[in-house]
Residue, then its C-alpha position, 0 to 999 in steps of 0.5 A: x831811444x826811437x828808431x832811426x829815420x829812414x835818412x839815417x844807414x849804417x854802411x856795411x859795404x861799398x857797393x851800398x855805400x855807392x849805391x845810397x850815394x848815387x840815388x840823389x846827386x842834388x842831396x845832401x850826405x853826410x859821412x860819418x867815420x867813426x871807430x868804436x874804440x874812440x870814445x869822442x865817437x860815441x858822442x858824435x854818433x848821437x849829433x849825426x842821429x840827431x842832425x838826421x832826424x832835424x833835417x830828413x831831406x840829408x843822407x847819414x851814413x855811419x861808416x865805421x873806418x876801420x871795417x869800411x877801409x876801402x872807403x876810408x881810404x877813398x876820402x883820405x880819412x886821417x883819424x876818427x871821427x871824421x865828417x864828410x859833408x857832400x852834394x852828390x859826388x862834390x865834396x862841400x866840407x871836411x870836418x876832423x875830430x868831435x866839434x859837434x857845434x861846426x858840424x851843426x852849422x855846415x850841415x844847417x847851412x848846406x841843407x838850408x842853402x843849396x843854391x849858395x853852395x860853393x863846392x871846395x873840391x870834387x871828390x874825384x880829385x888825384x892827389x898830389x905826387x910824391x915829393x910835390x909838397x916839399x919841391x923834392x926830386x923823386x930821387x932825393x924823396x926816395x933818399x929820404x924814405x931810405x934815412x928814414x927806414x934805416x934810422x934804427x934796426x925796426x922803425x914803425x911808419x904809423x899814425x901818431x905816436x906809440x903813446x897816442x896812436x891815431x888809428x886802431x891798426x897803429x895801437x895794435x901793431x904796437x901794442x904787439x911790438x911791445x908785447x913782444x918786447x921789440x924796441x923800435x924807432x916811430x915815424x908819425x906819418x901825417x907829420x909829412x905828407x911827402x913821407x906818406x905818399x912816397x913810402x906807399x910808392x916805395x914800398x909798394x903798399x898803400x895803407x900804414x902801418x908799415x913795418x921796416x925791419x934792417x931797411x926792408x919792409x915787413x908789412x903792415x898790421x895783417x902781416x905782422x900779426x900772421x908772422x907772430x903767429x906763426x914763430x917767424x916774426x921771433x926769427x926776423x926780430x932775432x936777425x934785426x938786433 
């Protein structure tokens, strides 16, 4: 396979990220969020290196999400891959899951047209508060979280399902659950955007998983691993059950 274009960067940290971003506001990027163990990702990477090659004047970036999280987290990147197609900082479409035709035809039509670009969103945007979307007090979300965490003795707040995780720290974490034989109660946090936004609140912890033992919050992926680790996280399942 040939070289990739010069347009095409592989993004390894944010103030590259940022800084590749910055150089054209009038330029077209796009963003793939891609993670190696999601094979529909392998495929899209080739259509990004593709659509970089057919139209040189469009920034590529591969940020892989996981490693990039901080970047992840910035565009509310839900699963991978995912595509985020920007003029400068403006946030032109989003495009979620492998369907190489739509994105073909975003990138065909917003690197051809620019002057016939209407702008969806500004990045900058602040996202919603907690409870907005189901017209909920923060006192009667904050009663819902706490139904929710105590509905078993260990409940996983993650993305997706223990059978279909939508993100490489919610399959880790259970699979390190079930190593350790630890039965537990799931919540699918993009089932509800209220019980996403609240519990980052709540618990004061701004990515998932998160781990709820007895009603109390663990932690996420990184705490879980280290108290496994260390013998501790036998010692909190013994208490919980």
């Amino acid at each position: 396979m040939s070289a990739a274009p010069p347009n095409f960067h592989h993004i390894t940290n944010a103030p590259q990220f940022k800084a590749l971003l910055s150089e054209d506001l009038s330029r077209v990027s796009l963003l793939n969020f891609w993670a190696p163990w999601a094979a529909p990702c392998a495929q899209m990477n080739e259509v990004v290196l593709e659509l970089a090659r057919k139209y040189p004047h469009v920034l590529a970036l591969q940020i892989e999400a996981e490693e990039q999280s901080d970047i992840s987290e910035s565009f509310d990147i839900e699963a991978v891959p995912s595509f985020i197609i920007l003029r400068g900082h403006t946030l032109l479409a989003r495009i979620s899951g492998a369907d190489a035709a739509a994105l073909t035809a975003v990138i065909a039509t917003h690197a051809r047209a620019p002057s016939s670009v209407h702008p969806l969103a500004h990045t900058d945007k602040p996202p919603a508060a907690p409870g907005s979307e189901k017209g909920e007090s923060e006192d009667a979300l904050n009663t819902r979280l706490r139904g929710l965490m105590t509905q078993a003795p260990v409940v996983l707040f993650m993305k997706g399902s223990p059978e279909a995780p939508r993100c490489g720290f919610s399959r880790r974490i259970v699979a390190l659950l079930k190593d350790n034989k630890v039965q537990f109660a799931h919540f699918d946090i993009y089932t509800d955007e209220s019980v996403r936004q609240g519990l980052k609140v709540l618990n004061d912890w701004p990515t998932f998983p998160q781990l709820i033992v007895k009603g109390e919050f663990v932690g996420g992926l990184d705490v879980v691993t280290e108290m496994v680790q260390s013998g501790e996280f036998a010692d909190v399942m013994a208490e919980a059950h």
